[in-house]
C-alpha positions in Angstrom: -5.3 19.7 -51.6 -8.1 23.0 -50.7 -7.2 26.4 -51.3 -6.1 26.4 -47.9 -3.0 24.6 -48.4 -2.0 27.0 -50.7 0.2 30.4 -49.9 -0.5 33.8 -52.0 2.3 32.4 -54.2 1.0 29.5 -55.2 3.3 27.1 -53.0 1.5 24.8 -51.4 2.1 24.8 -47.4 0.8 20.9 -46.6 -0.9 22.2 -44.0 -5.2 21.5 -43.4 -7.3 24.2 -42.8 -8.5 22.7 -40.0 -4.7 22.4 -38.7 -4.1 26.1 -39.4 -7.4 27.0 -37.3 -5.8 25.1 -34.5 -2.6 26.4 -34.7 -3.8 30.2 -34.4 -6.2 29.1 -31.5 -3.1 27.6 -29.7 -0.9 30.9 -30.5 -3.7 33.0 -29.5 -3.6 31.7 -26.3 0.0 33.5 -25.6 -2.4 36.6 -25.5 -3.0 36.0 -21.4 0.6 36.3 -20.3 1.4 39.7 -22.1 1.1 41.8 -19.0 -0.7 45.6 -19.4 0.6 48.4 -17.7 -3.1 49.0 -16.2 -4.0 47.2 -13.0 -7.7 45.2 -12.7 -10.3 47.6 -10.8 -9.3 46.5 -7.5 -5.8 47.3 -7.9 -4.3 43.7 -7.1 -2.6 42.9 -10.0 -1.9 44.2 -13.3 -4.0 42.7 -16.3 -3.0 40.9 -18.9 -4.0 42.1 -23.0 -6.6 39.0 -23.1 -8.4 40.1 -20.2 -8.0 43.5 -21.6 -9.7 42.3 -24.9 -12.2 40.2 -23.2 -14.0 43.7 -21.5 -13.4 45.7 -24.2 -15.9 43.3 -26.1 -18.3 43.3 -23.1 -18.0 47.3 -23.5 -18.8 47.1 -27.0 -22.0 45.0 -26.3 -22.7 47.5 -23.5 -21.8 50.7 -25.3 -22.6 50.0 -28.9 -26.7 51.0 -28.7 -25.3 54.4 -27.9 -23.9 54.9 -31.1 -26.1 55.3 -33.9 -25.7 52.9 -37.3 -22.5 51.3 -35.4 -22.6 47.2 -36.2 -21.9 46.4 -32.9 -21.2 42.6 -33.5 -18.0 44.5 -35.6 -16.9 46.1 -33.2 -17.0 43.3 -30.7 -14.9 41.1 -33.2 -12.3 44.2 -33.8 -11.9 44.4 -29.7 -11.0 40.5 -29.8 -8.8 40.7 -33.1 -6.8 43.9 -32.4 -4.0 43.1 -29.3 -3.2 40.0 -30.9 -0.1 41.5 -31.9 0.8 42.1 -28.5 1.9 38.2 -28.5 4.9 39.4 -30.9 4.8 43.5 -30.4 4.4 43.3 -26.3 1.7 45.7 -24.9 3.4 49.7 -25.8 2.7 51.7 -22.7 0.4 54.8 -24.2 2.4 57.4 -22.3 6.4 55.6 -23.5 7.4 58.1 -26.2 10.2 56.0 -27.0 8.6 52.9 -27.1 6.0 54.0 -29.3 8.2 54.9 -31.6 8.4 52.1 -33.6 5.2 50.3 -32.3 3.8 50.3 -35.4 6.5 48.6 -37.3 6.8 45.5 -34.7 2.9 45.5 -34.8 2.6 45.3 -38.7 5.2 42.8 -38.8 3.2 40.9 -36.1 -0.1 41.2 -37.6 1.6 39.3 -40.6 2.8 36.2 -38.8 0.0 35.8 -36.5 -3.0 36.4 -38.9 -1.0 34.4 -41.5 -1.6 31.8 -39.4 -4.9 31.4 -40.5 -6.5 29.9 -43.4 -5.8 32.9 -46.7 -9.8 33.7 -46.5 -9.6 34.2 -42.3 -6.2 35.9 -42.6 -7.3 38.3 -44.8 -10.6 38.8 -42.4 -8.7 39.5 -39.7 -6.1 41.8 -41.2 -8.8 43.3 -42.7 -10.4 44.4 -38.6 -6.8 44.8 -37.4 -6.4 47.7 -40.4 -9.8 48.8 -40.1 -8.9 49.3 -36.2 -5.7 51.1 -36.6 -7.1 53.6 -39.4 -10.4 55.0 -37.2 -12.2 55.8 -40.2 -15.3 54.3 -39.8 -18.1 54.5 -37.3 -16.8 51.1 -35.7 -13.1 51.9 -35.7 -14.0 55.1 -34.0 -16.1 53.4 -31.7 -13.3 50.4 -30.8 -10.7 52.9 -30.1 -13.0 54.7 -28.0 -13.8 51.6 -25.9 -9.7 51.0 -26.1 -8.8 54.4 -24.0 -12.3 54.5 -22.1 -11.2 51.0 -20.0 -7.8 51.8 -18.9 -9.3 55.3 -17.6 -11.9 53.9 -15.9 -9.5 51.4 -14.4 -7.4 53.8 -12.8 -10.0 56.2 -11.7 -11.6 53.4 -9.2 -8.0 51.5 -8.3 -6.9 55.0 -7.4 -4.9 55.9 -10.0 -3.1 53.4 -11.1 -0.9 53.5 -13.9 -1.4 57.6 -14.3 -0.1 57.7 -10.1 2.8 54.7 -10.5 4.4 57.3 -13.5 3.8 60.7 -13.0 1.0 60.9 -16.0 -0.3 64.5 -16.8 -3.2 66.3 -17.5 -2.8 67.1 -20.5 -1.1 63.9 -21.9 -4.3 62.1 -20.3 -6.3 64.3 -22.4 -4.5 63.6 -25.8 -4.8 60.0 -25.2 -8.7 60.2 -24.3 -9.5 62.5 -27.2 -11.0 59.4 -29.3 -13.7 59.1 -27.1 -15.1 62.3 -28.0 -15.7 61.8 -31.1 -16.3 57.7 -31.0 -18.6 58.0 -27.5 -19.4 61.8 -27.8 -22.2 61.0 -25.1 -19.6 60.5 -22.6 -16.9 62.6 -23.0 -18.7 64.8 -20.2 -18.0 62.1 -18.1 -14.4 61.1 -19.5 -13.4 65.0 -18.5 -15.0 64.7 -14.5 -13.3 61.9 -14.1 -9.7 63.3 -15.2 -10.5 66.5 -13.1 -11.5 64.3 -10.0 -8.0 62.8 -10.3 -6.5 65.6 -10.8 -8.1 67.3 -7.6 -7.0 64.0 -6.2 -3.4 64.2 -7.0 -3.9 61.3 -9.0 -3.0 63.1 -11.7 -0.3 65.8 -12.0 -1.1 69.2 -12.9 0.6 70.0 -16.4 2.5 72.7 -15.0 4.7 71.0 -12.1 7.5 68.9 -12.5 8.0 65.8 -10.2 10.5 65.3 -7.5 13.0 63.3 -8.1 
């Protein structure tokens, strides 16, 4: 028996490491069919949270010689590890007050099963980028989260609004949910606010002050 077998209580789970590997690599795979609220750049279909995961790491690569004595390579595997939850938790629309909620009760509890998974020394690894992620306290958590509200704006700016058009979305609540890139990409907020003024212009987005017809 390794380590592996072995839960934080002592019990052991008869159960490889190399069969607890697989295991979370099959689960993982439940990741393509939780559906995002954002549609792909061409506006033919909604994405799903791997695909969503998959450019956010890209970005990362991309984006993360912009920001100075930011371990890129981190942030690539936070990107990857994060909307695992979403297998348990289901993707939160950003702008559903009441489903967020409790979002970050059915994510916790998610982050537990699925990371648990793992082997104790890659559960605890993954947890650890997960947390890291959620609390935006360091240079790469600030930098992830950036990445995570830069792609969906950047997806509905060239699909012609997408998700901000389909529900009425506001100026100002765009704003509040693109704040993190000011201070994780600071180099393009410029850009961040043209965009959200373009769409606004556009009608894309609605002004703060009108209500919409019913």
């Amino acid at each position: 028996m390794t380590p592996d077998d072995v839960t934080p209580n002592g019990r052991a789970t008869g159960r490889t490491r190399l069969e607890r590997q697989l295991a979370f690599i099959v689960e993982a795979d439940r990741l393509k069919t939780v559906l995002r609220r954002t549609t792909l750049c061409d506006g033919s279909r909604r994405e799903n949270s791997a695909e969503h995961s998959w450019h956010l790491a890209l970005m990362a690569m991309v984006f993360g010689q912009e920001a100075a004595g930011v371990d890129a390579g981190r942030v690539v595997r936070m990107v990857l590890v994060h909307d695992l939850v979403e297998i348990d938790a289901g993707d939160t629309f950003a702008y559903d007050v009441v489903g967020n909620e409790d979002r970050e009760l059915r994510e916790q509890r998610a982050a537990e099963r699925i990371f648990g998974l793992l082997p104790p020394d890659q559960h605890a690894e993954f947890r650890a980028l997960w947390d890291e992620f959620e609390a935006q306290a360091t240079p790469e958590s600030r930098l992830a989260v950036a990445l995570d509200r830069l792609q969906p704006l950047l997806n509905n700016d060239v699909s012609g609004g997408g998700s901000w058009r389909e529900h009425g979305i506001t100026r100002a609540q765009v704003l509040r949910r693109m704040a993190p890139i000011e201070r994780g990409l600071p180099g393009l907020w410029s850009s961040v606010l043209a965009i959200v003024e373009r769409n606004c212009a556009l009608g894309y987005i609605r002004p703060d002050d009108v209500t919409p017809s019913r």
